[in-house]
C-alpha positions as a Markdown table, in Angstrom:
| # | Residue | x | y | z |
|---|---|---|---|---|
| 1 | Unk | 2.6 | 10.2 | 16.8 |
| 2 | Unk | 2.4 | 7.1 | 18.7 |
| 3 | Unk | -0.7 | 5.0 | 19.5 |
| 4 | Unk | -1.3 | 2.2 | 22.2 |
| 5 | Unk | -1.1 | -0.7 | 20.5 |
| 6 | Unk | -2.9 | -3.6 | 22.8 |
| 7 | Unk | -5.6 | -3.8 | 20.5 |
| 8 | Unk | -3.2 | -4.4 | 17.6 |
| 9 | Unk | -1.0 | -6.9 | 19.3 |
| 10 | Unk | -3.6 | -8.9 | 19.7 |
| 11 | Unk | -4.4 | -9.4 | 15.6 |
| 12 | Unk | -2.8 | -12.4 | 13.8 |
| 13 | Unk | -0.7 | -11.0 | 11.0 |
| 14 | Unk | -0.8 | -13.3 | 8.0 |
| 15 | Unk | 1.2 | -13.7 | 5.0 |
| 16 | Unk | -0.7 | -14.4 | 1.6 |
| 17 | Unk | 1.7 | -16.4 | -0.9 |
| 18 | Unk | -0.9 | -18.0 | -3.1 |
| 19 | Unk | -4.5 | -18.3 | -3.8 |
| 20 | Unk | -5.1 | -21.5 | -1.5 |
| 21 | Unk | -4.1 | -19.3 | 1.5 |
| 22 | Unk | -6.8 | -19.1 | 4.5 |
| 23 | Unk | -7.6 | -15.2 | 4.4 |
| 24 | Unk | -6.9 | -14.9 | -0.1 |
| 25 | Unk | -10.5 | -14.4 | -1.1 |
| 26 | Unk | -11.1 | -12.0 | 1.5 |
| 27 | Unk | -8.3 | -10.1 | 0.9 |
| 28 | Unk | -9.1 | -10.0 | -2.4 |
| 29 | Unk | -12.3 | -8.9 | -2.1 |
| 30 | Unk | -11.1 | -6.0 | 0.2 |
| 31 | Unk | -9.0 | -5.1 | -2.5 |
| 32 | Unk | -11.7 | -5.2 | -5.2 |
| 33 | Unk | -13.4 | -2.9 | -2.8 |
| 34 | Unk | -11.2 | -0.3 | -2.1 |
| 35 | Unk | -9.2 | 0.6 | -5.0 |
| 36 | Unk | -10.5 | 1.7 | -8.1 |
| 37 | Unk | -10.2 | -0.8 | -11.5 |
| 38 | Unk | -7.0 | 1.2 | -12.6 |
| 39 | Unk | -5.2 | 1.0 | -9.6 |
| 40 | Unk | -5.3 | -3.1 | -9.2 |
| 41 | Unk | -4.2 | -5.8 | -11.3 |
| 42 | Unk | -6.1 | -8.5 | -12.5 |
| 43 | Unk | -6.6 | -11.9 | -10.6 |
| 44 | Unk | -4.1 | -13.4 | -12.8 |
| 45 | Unk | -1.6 | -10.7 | -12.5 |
| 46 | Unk | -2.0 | -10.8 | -8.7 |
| 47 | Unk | -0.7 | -14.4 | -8.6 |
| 48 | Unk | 2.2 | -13.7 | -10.7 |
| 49 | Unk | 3.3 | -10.8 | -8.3 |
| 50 | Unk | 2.7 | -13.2 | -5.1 |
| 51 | Unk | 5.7 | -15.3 | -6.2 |
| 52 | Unk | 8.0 | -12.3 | -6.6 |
| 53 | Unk | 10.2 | -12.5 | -3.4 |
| 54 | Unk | 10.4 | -8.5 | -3.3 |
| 55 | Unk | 6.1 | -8.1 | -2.9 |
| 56 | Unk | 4.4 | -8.8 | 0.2 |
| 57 | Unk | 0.5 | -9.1 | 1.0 |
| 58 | Unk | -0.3 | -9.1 | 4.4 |
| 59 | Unk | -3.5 | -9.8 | 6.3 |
| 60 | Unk | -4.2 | -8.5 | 9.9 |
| 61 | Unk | -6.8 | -11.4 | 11.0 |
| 62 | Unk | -8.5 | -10.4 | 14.5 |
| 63 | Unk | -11.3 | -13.3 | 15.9 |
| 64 | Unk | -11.1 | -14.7 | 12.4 |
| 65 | Unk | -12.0 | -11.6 | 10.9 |
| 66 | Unk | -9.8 | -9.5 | 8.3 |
| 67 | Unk | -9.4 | -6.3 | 9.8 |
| 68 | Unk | -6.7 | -5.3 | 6.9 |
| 69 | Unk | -4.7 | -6.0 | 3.7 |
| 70 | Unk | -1.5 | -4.4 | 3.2 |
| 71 | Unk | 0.6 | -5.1 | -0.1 |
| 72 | Unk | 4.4 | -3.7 | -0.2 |
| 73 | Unk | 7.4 | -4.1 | -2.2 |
| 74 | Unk | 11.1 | -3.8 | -1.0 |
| 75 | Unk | 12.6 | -2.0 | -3.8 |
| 76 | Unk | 16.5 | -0.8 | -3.6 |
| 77 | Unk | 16.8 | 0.8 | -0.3 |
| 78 | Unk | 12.1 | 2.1 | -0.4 |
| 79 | Unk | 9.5 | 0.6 | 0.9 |
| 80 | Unk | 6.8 | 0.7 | -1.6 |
| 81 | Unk | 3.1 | 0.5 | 0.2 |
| 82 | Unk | 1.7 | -0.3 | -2.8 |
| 83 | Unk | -2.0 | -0.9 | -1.3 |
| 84 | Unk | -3.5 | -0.6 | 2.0 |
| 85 | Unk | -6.9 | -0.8 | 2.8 |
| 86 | Unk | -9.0 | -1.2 | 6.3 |
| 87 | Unk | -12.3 | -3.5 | 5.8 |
| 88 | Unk | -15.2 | -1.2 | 5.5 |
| 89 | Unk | -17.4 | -2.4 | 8.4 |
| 90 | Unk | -14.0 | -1.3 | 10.6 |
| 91 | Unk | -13.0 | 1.6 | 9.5 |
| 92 | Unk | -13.4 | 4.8 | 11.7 |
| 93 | Unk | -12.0 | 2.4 | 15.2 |
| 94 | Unk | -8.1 | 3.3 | 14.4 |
| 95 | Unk | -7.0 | 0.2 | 12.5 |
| 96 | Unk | -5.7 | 2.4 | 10.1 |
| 97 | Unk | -3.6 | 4.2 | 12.3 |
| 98 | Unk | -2.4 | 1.8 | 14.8 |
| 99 | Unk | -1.5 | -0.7 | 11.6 |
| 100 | Unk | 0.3 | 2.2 | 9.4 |
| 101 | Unk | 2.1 | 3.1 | 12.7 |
| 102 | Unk | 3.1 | -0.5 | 13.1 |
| 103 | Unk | 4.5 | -0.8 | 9.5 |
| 104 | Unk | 6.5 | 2.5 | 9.7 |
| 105 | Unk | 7.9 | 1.3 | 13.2 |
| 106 | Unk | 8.9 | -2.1 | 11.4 |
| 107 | Unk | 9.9 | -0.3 | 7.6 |
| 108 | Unk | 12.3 | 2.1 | 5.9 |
| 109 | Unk | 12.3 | 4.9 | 3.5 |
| 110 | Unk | 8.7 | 4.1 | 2.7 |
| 111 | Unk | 6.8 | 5.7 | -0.1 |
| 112 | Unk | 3.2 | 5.2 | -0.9 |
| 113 | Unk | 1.5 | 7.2 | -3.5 |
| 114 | Unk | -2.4 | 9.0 | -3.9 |
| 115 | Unk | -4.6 | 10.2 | -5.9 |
| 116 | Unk | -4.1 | 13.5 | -6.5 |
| 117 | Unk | -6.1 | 16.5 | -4.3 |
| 118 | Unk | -9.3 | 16.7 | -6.0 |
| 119 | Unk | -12.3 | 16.8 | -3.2 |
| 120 | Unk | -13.2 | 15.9 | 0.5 |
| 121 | Unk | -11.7 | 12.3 | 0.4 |
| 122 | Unk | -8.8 | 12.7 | -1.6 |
| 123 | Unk | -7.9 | 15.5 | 1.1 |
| 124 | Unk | -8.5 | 13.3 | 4.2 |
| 125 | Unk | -6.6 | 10.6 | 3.1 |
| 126 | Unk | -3.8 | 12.8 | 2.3 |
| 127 | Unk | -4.5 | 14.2 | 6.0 |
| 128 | Unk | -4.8 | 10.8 | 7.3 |
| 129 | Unk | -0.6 | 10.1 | 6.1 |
| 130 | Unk | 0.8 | 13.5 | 7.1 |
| 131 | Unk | -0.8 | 12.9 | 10.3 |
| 132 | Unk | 2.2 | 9.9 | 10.0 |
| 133 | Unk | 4.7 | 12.6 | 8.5 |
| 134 | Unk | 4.5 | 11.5 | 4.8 |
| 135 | Unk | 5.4 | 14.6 | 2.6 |
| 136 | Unk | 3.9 | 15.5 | -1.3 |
| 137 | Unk | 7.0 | 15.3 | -3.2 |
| 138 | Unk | 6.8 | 18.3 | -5.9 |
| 139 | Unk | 8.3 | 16.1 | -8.9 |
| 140 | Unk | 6.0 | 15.0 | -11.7 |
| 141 | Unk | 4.3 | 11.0 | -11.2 |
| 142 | Unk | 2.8 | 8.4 | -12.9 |
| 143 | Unk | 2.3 | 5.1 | -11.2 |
| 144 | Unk | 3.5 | 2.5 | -13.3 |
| 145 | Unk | 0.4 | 0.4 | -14.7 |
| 146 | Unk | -1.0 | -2.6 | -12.7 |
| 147 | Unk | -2.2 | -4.0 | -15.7 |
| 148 | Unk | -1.3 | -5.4 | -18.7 |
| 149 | Unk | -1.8 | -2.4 | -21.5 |
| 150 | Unk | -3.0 | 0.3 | -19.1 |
| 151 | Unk | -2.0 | 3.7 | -19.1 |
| 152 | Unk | 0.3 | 5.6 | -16.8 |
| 153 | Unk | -1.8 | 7.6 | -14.2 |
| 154 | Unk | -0.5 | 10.7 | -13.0 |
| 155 | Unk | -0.7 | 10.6 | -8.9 |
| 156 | Unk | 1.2 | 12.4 | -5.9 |
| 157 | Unk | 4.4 | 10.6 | -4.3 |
| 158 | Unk | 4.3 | 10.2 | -0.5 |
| 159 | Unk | 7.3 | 9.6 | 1.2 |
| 160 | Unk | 8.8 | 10.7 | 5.1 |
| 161 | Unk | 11.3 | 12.9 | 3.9 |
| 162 | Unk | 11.3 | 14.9 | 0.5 |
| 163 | Unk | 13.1 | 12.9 | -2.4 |
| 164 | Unk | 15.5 | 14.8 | -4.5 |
| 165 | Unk | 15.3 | 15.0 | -7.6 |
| 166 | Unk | 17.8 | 12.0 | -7.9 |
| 167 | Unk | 16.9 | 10.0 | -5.3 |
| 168 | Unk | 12.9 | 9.8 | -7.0 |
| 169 | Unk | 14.7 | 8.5 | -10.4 |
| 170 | Unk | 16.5 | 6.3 | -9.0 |
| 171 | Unk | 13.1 | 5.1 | -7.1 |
| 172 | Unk | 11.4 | 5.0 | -10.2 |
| 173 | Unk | 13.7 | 3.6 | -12.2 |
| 174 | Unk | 14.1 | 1.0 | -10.0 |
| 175 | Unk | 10.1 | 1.1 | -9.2 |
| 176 | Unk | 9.9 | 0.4 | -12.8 |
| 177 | Unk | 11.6 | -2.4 | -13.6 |
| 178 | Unk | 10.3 | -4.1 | -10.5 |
| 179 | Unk | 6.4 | -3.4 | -11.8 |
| 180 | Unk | 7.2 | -4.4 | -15.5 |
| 181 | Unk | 8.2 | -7.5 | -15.6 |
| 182 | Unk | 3.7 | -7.6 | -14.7 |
C-alpha cells in the first residue's frame, strides 16, 4: 500500500528530548488522550525514558499544529512503536496512514503491540495495521509495565512477518531489559 505523500512532506517532524521542547506539553497531552492510564508512564517516568539514547518521541508539527506523536525504541535488530497517536480533531484525513507508511518506509523489523480483539475499535485498529501488513503473532504477551509497580497486561504482538518462537524471546528479552531499567 502506498499513499501520496505531498501532504506529509510538508509537516515539520520534531524530535522531543526534554520537557522544555516547543511541541512537549502537547504531545503529552495527546498522549494522555489517547492511551489508557495502564498503557503510559507517568510524567516523571517519561523524562527518564527521553534521555535513553534507544527511545525516540517524535512530533509531526503542520502550520504549528501537532498533527502526531509517535514514541519508538530501537531494540536489538526491532523497531518497537511503542505509541502512536493522531490528534483527535485530525483524525479520519489519513495522517495515520500516510505517517505509519512513512515510518515503515524509514524502519526495520517493526513490532507494535494492541489491545486484544474485544469490540468495534479494538477490531478497526487491528484493521487499520494489517491494512500496513502487520501480522497477530500466536505466542502468549504481556507488555512489560510503563509504570513503576504495575502489572503485566496481556496484549497481541504485531509485527510484518510472523516471529518464531525464538525470534519473539529474544525480542522480549531484549524488550525487557530495555523497559526495566523504568
Amino acid at each position: 500500500m502506498r499513499f501520496n505523500f505531498t501532504r506529509i512532506n510538508i509537516m515539520e517532524l520534531i524530535f522531543i528530548k526534554n520537557r522544555d521542547d516547543k511541541y512537549f506539553n502537547e504531545a503529552w497531552n495527546l498522549y494522555l488522550d489517547s492511551f489508557p492510564q495502564i498503557e503510559r508512564r507517568t510524567l516523571e517516568e517519561h523524562f527518564e525514558v527521553l534521555e535513553d539514547e534507544n527511545f525516540k518521541m517524535l512530533c509531526y508539527v503542520k502550520d504549528e499544529v501537532l498533527i502526531s506523536i509517535v514514541c519508538f525504541w530501537t531494540i536489538s535488530s526491532y523497531t518497537f512503536l511503542e505509541h502512536f497517536a493522531i490528534n483527535k480533531n485530525l483524525r479520519g484525513q489519513a495522517y495515520g496512514s500516510k505517517i505509519l507508511q512513512k515510518f515503515i518506509d524509514e524502519n526495520k523489523n517493526i513490532v507494535l503491540e494492541i489491545e486484544p480483539i474485544i469490540d468495534e475499535i479494538t477490531q478497526k485498529r487491528l484493521n487499520f495495521y494489517a491494512k500496513f501488513g502487520f501480522v497477530v503473532n500466536e505466542h502468549e504477551h504481556f507488555q512489560i509495565p510503563f509504570r513503576q509497580k504495575a502489572e503485566e497486561l496481556k496484549l497481541l504482538l504485531l509485527s510484518q512477518n510472523i516471529l518464531s518462537k525464538e525470534e519473539y524471546e529474544e525480542f522480549y528479552k531484549a524488550l525487557k531489559k530495555s523497559l526495566k531499567r523504568f
